[in-house]
GUTIKE-986878 format. One record per residue: residue number from 1; residue in one letter; x, y, z of N, C-alpha, C in turn. Coordinates in pm, whole numbers. Each point is the difference from the previous one (the first is absolute). Layout:
N
(milum NUM "A" (X Y Z) (X Y Z) (X Y Z));
...
REM end
This chain:
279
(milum 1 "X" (6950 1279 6778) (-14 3 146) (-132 -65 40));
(milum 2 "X" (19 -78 57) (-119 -105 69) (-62 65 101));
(milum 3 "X" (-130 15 57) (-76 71 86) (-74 -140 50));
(milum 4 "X" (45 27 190) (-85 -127 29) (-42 -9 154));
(milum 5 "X" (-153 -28 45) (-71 50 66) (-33 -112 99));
(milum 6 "X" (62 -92 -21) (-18 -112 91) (146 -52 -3));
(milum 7 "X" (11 -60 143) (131 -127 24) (10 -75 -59));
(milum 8 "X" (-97 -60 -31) (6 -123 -72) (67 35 -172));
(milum 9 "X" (-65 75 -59) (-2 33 -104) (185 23 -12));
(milum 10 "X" (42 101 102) (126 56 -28) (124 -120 77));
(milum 11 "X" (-92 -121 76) (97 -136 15) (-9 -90 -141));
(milum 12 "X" (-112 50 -23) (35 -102 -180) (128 61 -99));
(milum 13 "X" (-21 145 -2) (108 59 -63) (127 -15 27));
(milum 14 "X" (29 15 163) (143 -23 22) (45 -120 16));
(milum 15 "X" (-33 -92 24) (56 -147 57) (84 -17 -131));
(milum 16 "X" (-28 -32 -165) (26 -43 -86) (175 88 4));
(milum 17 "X" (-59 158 14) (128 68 -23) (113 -23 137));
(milum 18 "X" (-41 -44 99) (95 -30 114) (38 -166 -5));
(milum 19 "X" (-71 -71 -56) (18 -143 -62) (136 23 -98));
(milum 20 "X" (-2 82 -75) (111 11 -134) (145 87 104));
(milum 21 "X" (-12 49 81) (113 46 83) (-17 135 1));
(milum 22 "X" (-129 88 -70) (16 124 1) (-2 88 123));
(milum 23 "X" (89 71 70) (-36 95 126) (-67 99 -10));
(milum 24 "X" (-81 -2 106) (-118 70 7) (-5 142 97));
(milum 25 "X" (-67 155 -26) (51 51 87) (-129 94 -1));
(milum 26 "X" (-11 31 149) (-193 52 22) (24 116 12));
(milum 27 "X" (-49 75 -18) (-20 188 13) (-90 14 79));
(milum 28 "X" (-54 -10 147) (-97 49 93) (-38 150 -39));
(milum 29 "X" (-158 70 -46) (-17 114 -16) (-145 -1 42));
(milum 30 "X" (-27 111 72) (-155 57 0) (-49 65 -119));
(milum 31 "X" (71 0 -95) (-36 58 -120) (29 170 -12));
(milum 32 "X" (-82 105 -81) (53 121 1) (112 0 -5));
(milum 33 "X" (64 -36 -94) (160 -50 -68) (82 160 -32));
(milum 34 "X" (101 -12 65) (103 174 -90) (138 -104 -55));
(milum 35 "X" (42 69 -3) (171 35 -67) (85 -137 72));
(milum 36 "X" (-25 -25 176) (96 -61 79) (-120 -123 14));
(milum 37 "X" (-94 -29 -14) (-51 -127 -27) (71 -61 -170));
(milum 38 "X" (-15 79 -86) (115 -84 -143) (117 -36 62));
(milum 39 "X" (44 163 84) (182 -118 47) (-55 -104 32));
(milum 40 "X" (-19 -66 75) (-70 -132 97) (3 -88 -116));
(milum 41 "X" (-55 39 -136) (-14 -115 -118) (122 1 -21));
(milum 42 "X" (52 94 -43) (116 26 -51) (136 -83 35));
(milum 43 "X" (13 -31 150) (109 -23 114) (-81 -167 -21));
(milum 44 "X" (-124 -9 7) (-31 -148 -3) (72 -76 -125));
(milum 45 "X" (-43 72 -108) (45 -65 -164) (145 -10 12));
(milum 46 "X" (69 77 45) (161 -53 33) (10 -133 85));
(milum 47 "X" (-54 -18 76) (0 -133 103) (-94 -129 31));
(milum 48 "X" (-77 -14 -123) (-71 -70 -31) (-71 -30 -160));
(milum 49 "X" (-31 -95 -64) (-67 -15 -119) (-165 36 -30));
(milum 50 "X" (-83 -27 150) (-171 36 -35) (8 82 112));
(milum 51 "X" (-62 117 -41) (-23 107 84) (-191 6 37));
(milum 52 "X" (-34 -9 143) (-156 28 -4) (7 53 67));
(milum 53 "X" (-91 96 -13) (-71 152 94) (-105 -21 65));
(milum 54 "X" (14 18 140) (-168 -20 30) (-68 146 34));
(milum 55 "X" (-97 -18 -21) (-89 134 55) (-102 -22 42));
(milum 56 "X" (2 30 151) (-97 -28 102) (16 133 81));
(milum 57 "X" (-139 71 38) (19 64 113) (-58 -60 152));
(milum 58 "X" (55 -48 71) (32 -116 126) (-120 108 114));
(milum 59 "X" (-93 -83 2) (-52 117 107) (54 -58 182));
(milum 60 "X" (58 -111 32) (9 -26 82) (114 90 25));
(milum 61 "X" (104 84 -69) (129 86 46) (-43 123 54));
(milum 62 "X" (-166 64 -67) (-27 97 32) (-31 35 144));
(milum 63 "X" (18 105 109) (-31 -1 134) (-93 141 -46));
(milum 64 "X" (-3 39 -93) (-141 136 15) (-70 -47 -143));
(milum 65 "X" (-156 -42 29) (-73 -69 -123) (-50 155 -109));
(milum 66 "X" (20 132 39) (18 49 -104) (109 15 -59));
(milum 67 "X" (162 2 28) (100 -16 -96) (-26 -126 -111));
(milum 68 "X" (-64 -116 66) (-23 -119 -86) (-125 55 -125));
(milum 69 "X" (-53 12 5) (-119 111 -55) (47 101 -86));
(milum 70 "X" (105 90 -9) (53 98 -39) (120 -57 -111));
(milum 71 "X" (11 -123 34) (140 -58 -65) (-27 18 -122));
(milum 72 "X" (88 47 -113) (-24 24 -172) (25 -129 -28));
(milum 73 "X" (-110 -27 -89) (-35 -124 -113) (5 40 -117));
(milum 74 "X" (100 43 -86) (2 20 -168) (58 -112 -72));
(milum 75 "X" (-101 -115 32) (49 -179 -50) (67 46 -173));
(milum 76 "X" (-98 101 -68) (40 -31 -154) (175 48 -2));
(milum 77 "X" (20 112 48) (102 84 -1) (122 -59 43));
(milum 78 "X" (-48 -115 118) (103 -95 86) (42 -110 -101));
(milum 79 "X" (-73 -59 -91) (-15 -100 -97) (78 35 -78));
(milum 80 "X" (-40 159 -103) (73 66 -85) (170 -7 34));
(milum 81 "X" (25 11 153) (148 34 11) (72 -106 56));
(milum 82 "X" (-58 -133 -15) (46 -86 75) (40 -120 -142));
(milum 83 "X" (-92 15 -126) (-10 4 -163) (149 14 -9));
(milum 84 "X" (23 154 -32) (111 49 -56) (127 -39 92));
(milum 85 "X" (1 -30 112) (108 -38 76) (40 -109 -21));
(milum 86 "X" (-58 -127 -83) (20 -121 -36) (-14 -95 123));
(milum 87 "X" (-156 40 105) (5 -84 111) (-84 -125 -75));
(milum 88 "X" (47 -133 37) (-49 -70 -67) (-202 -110 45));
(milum 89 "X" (-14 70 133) (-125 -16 5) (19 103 139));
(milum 90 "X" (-186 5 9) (-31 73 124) (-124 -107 82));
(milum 91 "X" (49 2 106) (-102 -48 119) (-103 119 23));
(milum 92 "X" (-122 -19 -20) (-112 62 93) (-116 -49 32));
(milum 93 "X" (48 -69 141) (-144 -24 54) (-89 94 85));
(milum 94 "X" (-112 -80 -4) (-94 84 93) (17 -38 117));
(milum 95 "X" (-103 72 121) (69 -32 150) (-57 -151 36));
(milum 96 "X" (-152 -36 -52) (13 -121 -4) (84 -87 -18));
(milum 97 "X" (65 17 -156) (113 -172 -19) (120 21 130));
(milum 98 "X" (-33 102 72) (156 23 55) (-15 -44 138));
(milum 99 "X" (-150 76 46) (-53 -74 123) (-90 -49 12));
(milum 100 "X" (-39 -150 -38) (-117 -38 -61) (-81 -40 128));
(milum 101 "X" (52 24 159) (-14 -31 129) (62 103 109));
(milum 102 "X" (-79 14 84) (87 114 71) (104 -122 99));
(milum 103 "X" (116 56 5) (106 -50 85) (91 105 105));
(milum 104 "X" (60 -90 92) (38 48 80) (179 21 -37));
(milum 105 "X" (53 91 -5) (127 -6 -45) (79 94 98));
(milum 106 "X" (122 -81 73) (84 74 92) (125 -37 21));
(milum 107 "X" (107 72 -51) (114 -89 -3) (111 111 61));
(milum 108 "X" (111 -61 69) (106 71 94) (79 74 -124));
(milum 109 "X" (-25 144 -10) (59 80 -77) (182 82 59));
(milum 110 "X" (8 -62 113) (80 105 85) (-27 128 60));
(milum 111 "X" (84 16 39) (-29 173 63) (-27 77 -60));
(milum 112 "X" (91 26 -163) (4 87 -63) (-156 29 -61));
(milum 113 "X" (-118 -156 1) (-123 35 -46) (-78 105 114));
(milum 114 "X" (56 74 122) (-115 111 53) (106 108 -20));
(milum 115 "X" (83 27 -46) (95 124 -11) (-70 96 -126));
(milum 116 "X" (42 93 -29) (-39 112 -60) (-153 -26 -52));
(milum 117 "X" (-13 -95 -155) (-121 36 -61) (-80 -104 90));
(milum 118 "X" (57 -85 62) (-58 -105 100) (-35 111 79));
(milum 119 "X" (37 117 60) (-27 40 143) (-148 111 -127));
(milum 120 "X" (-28 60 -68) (-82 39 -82) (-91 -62 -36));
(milum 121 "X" (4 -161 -37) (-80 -52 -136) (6 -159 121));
(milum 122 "X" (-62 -21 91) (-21 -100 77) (-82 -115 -97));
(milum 123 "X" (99 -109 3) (-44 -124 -36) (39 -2 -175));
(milum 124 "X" (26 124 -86) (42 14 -123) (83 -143 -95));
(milum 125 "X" (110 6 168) (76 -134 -104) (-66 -140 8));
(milum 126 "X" (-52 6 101) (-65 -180 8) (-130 37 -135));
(milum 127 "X" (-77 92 -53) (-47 6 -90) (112 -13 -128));
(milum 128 "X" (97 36 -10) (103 17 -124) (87 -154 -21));
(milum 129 "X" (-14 -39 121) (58 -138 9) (-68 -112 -42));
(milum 130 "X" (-152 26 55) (-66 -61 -79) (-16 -20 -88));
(milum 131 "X" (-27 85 -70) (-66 30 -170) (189 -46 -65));
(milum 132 "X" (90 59 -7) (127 -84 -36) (9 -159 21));
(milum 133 "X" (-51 -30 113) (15 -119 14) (-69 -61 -106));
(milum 134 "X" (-112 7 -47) (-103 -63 -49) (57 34 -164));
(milum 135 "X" (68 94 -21) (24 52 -131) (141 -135 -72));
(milum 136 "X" (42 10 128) (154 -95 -37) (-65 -132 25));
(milum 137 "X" (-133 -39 39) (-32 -143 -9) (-65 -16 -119));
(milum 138 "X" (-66 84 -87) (-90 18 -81) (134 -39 -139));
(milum 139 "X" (136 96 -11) (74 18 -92) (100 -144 3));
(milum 140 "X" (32 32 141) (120 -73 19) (138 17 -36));
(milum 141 "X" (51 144 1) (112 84 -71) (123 -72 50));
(milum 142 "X" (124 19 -99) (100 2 17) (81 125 91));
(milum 143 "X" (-82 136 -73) (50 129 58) (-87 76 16));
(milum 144 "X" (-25 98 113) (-104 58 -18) (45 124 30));
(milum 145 "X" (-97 139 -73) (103 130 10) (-105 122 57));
(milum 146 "X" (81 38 132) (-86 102 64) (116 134 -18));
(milum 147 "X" (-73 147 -4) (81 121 28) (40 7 140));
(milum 148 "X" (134 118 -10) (55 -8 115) (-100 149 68));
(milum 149 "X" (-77 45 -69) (-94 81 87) (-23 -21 104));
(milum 150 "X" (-79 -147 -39) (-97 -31 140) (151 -74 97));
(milum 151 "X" (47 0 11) (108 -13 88) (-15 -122 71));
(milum 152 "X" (-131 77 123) (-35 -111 107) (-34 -120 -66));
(milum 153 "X" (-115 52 -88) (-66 -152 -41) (94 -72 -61));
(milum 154 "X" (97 16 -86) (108 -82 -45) (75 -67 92));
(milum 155 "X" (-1 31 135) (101 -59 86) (-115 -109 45));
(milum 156 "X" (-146 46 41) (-116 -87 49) (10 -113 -86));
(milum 157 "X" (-11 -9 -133) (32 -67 -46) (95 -70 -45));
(milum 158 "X" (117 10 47) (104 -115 4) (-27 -34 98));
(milum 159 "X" (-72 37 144) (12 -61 111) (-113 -133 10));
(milum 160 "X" (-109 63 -76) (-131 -95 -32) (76 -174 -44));
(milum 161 "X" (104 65 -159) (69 -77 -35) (98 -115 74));
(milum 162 "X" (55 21 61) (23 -14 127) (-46 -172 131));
(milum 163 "X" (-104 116 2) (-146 -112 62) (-32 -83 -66));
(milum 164 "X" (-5 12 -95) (-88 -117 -66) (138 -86 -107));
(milum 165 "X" (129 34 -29) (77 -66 -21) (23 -7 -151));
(milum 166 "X" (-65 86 -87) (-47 34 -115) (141 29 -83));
(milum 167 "X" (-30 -106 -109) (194 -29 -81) (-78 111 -102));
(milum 168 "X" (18 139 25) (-37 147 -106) (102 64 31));
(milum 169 "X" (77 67 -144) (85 122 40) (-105 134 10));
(milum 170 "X" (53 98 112) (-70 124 -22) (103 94 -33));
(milum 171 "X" (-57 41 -99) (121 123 -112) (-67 171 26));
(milum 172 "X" (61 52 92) (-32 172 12) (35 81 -107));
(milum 173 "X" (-71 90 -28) (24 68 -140) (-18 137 69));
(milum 174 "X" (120 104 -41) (11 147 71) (-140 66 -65));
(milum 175 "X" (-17 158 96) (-103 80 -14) (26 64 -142));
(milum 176 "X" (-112 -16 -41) (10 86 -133) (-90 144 24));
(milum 177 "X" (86 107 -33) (-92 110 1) (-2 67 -117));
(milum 178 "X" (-107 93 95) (14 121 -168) (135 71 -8));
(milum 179 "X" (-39 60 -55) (125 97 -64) (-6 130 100));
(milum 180 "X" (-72 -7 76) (15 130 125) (45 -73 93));
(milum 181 "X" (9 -149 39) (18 -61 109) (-78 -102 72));
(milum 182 "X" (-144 54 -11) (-99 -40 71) (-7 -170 -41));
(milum 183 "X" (10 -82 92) (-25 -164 -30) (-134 -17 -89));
(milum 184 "X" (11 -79 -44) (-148 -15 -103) (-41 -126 98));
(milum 185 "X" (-153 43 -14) (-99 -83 80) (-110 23 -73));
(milum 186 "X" (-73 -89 17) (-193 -9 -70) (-61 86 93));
(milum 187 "X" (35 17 121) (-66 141 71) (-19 106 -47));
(milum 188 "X" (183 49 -77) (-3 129 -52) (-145 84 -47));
(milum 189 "X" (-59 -93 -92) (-129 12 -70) (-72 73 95));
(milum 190 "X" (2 -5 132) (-98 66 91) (50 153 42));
(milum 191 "X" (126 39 -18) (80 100 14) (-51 127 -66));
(milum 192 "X" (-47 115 8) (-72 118 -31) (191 66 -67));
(milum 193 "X" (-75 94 -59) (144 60 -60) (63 44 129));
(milum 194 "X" (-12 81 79) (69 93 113) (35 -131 107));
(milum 195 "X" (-103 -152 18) (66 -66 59) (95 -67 -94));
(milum 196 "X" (7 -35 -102) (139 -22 -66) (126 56 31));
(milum 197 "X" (11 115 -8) (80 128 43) (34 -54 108));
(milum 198 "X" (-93 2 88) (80 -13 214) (37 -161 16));
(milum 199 "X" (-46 -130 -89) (51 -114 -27) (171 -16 14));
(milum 200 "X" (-11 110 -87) (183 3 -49) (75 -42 133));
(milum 201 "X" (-45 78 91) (76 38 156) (45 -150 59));
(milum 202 "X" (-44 -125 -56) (43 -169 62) (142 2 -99));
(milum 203 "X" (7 24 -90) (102 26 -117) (99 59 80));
(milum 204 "X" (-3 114 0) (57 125 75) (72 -79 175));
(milum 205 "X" (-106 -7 41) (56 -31 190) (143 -134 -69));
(milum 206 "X" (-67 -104 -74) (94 -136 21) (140 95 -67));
(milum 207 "X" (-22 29 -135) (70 76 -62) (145 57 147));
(milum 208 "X" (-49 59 42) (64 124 109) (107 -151 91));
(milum 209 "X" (-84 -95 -3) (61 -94 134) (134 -79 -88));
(milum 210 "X" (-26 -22 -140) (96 -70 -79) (121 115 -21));
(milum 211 "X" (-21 104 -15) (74 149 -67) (66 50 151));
(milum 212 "X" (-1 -41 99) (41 35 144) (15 -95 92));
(milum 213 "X" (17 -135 -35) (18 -105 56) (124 -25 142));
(milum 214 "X" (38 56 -78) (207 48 38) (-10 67 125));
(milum 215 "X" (-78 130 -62) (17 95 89) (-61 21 160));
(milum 216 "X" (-104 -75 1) (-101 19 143) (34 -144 31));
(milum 217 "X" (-93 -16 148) (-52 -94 55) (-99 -71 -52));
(milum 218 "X" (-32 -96 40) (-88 -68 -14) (-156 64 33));
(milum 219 "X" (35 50 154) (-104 70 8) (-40 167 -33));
(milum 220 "X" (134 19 -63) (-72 128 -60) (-20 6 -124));
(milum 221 "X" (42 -118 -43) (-60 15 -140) (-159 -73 -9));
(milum 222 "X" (-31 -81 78) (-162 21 17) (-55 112 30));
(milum 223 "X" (42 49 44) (-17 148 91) (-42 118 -94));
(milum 224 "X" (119 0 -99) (-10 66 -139) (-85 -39 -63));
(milum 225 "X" (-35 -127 -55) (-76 -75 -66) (-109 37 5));
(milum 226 "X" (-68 -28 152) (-154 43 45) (-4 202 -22));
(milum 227 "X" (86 84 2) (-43 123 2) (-50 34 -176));
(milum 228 "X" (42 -87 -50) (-50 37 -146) (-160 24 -77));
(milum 229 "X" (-63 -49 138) (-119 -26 17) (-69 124 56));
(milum 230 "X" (98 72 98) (-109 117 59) (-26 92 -118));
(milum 231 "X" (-102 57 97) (-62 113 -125) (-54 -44 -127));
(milum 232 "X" (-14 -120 -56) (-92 -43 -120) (-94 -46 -11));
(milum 233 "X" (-109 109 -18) (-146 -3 -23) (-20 -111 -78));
(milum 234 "X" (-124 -146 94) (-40 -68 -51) (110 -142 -10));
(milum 235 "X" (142 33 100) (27 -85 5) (53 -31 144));
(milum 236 "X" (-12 -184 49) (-55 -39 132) (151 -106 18));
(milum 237 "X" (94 -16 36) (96 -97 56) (-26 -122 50));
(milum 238 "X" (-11 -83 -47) (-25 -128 97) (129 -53 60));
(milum 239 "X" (113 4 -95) (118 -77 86) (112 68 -115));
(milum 240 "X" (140 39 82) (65 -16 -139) (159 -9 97));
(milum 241 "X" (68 -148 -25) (70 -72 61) (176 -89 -24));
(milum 242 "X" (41 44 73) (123 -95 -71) (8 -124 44));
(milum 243 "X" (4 -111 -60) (-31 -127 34) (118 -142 -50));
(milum 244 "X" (-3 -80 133) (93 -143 -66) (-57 -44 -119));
(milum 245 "X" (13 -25 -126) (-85 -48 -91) (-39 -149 7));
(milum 246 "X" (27 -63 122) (11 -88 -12) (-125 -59 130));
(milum 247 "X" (11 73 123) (-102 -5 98) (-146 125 42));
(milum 248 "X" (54 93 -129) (-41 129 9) (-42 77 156));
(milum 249 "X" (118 -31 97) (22 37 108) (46 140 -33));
(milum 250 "X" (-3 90 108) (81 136 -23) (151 -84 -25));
(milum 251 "X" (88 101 -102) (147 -19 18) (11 83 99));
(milum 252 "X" (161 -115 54) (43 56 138) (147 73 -55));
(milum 253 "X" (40 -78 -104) (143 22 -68) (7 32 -136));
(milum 254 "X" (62 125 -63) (57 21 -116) (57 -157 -49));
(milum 255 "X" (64 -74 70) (68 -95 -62) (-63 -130 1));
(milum 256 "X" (-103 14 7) (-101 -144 -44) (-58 -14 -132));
(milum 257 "X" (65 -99 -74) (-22 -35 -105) (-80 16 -92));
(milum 258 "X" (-128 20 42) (-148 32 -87) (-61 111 40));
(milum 259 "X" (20 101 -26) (-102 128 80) (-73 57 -130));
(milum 260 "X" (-150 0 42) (-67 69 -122) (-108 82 108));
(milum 261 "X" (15 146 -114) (-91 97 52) (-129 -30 -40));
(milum 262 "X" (-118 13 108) (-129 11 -38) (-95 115 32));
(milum 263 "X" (-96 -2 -92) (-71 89 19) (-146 -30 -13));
(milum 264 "X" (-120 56 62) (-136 17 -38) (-66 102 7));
(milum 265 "X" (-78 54 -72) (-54 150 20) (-146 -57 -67));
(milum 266 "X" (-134 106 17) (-143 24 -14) (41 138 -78));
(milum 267 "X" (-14 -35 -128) (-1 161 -45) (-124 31 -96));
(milum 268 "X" (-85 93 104) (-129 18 -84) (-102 -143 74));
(milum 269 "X" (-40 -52 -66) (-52 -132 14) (37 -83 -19));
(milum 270 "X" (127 -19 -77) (85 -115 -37) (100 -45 104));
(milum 271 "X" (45 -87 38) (86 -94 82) (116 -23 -120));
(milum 272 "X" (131 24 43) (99 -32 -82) (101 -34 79));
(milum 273 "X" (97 -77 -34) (123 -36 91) (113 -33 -115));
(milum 274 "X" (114 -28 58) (110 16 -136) (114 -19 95));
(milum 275 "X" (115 -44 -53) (124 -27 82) (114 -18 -82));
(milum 276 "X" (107 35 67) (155 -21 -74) (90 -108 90));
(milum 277 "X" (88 -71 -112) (145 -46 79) (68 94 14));
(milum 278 "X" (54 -38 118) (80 102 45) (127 -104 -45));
(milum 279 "X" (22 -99 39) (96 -85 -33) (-12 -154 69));
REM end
């Protein structure tokens, strides 16, 4: 596994292998790697021949400069598991090679960029768009593979894609959780035991909306959704929603094609969000 800290360095590496016809496929990561960052390798090595990982933590996505500050850096541990997964190099630059100039970056995201974590995390995706952008100019992928966690940002980014006209497949890879439920995230790490415990409850609410789909409304199964929340010490609701998956508008209809439940909660000090297809 090749480790490489400049563009240049990691355009010498790939050209030769995209010269010979090999497809190429990027793993976007802030690093603090679990279980559902390997899927990501995993789902890449099926659909491509060179797999590269980058690991950058992007401070332009951050909108509170202590979450950026707080973010876990365990580079050896990330290395160690990125080794055994058979990723075949890793990108990590510093914020210099990435912004070696401050720039102005603003591009028409749609509507869907001020809706939920947009209406929370102001300006988040034109930071996430950025730093992607620059990642797929740096690689130049055939495929590139984001989780279906982050939901929004996966859609931001086909839309980025979009704009700029960019011949990349983007390949979604489902939530991987633990074995209680809970989505795995590099946050977790910040989770106290008892907030682990009240975590569960994003599990639980989507859980309830897939398991009763049939049975309610639309709006009472948000309705349901959000009460899962009262009464739990240390934990705060930000949004939890049934949505077009496609405009992440409220659904108006059971019978629209893409509806996925979302959710965000503050539990403890941690910020977590998580979502299901509904279909």
């Amino acid at each position: 596994m090749e480790i490489f800290k400049t563009k240049a360095t990691l355009k010498a590496f790939l050209e030769p292998l995209k010269a010979s016809g090999l497809k190429i496929a990027l793993v976007p990561t802030m690093g603090a790697l679990h279980n559902g960052h390997i899927s990501l390798i995993k789902l890449a090595q099926q659909n491509a021949d060179i797999i590269i990982c980058s690991i950058f933590v992007n401070p332009t996505q951050f909108t509170d400069p202590k979450d950026l500050e707080k973010y876990p850096r365990p580079i050896e541990h990330d290395l160690s598991m990125l080794q055994q997964a058979g990723c075949n190099g890793v990108f990590m630059p510093d914020v210099k090679e990435m912004y070696p100039e401050k720039e102005d970056w603003h591009i028409d995201l749609g509507k869907a960029e001020f809706l939920l974590e947009g209406e929370f995390r102001k300006g988040h995706y034109q930071g996430v768009t950025q730093i992607v952008h620059k990642l797929f100019d740096a690689v130049k992928p055939d495929v590139a593979m984001f989780g279906q966690k982050d939901f929004q940002q996966v859609l931001m980014i086909k839309n980025m894609l979009k704009h700029f006209d960019l011949p990349i497949t983007i390949i979604t890879c489902p939530i991987i959780r633990e074995d209680d439920g809970l989505a795995m995230s590099s946050r977790n790490i910040h989770l106290s035991g008892e907030d682990r415990r009240h975590a569960l409850v994003l599990n639980q609410s989507l859980k309830f909306v897939i398991d009763h789909f049939d049975q309610y409304s639309i709006p009472e199964l948000e309705e349901k959704g959000k009460s899962f929340y009262e009464n739990i010490p240390g934990v705060e609701l930000d949004y939890f929603t049934i949505a077009n998956g496609e405009s992440l508008e409220p659904a108006k209809s059971k019978t629209e094609n893409n509806l996925v439940a979302l959710v965000a909660a503050k539990v403890g000090s941690t910020r977590l969000i998580d979502n299901m297809i509904i279909k």
